[in-house]
N, C-alpha and C positions, 0 to 999 in steps of 0.2 A: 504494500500500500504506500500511498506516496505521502510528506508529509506537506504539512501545511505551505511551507515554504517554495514547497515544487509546484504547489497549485496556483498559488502567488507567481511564480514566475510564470508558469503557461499561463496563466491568466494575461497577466503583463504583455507578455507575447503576442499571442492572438488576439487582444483587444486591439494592440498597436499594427498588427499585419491585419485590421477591419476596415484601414483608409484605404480605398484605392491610391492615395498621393503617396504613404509609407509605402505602399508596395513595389510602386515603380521607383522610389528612390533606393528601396533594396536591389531591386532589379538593375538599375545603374549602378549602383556598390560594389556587385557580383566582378563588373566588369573589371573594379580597380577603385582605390581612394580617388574623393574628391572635394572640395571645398563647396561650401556651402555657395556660393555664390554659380558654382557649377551646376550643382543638383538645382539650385533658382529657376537655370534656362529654360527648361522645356513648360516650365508652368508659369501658369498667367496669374501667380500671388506674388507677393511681396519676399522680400529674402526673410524677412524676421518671420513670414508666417511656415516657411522651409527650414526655419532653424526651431521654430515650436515643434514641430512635426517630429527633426531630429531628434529634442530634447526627448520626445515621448517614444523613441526608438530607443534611446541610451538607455532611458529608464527602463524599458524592458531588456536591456544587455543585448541587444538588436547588433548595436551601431558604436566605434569608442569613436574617440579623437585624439588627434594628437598632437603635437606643434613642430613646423617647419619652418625654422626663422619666422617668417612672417603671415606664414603660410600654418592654417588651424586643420588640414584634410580628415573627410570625415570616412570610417573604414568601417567595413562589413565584419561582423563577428562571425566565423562560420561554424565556430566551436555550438553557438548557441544557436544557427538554424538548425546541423545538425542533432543536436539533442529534440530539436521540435518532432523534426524527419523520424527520430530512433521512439518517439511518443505515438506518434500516428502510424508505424509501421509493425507496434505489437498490436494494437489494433485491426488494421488491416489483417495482417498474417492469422489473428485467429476468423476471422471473415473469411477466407481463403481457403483455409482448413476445413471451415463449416462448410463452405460450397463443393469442394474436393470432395467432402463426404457424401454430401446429397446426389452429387456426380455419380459417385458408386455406387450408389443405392438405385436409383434410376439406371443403371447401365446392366445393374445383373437381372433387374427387374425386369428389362425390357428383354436381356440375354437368354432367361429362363425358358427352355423347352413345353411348348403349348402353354404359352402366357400370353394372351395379346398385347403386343407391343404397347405405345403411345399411339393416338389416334393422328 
């Protein structure tokens, strides 16, 4: 069971990965750091409402920063999308599992000597 803290942090996460505008500034992240005035370009807000947006990506452990002489580049945490990835993939895989099984079952089903198939 996970404990509180871990919930806290996926919560923090997924709220923050709810904005389409977070998302595509991850999406740009992926590619490499960048400065906030970089991530600004493609949207028709303000830089300070791109650096709110960051702020609520840090706070999920999304996004760090760092400083370059004069230069603030904002960088992708991949430590913490993967751990999102390893949360949604027990998930999945017991999904999977369950369907793999229903598979089988329908397959000796339909396989069984004078059964009629599926219609």
């Amino acid at each position: 069971m996970q404990s509180s803290d871990e919930d806290d942090a996926l919560d923090r996460a997924f709220l923050a990965l709810a904005d389409p505008i977070r998302r595509r500034i991850i999406a740009r992240l992926s590619r490499g750091p960048a400065t906030v005035n970089e991530l600004a370009e493609p949207f028709s807000i303000s830089t300070q409402a791109v650096s709110r947006h960051i702020r609520v990506l840090e706070h999920a452990d999304l996004v760090t920063r760092s400083r370059d002489a004069q230069r603030r580049p904002v960088h992708l945490n991949p430590a913490r999308l993967e751990a999102l990835t390893a949360w949604i993939d027990r998930y999945r895989l017991v999904r999977e599992a369950q369907y793999r099984g229903l598979d089988a079952v329908l397959h000796q089903l339909h396989s069984e000597p004078g059964e009629p198939g599926p219609p």
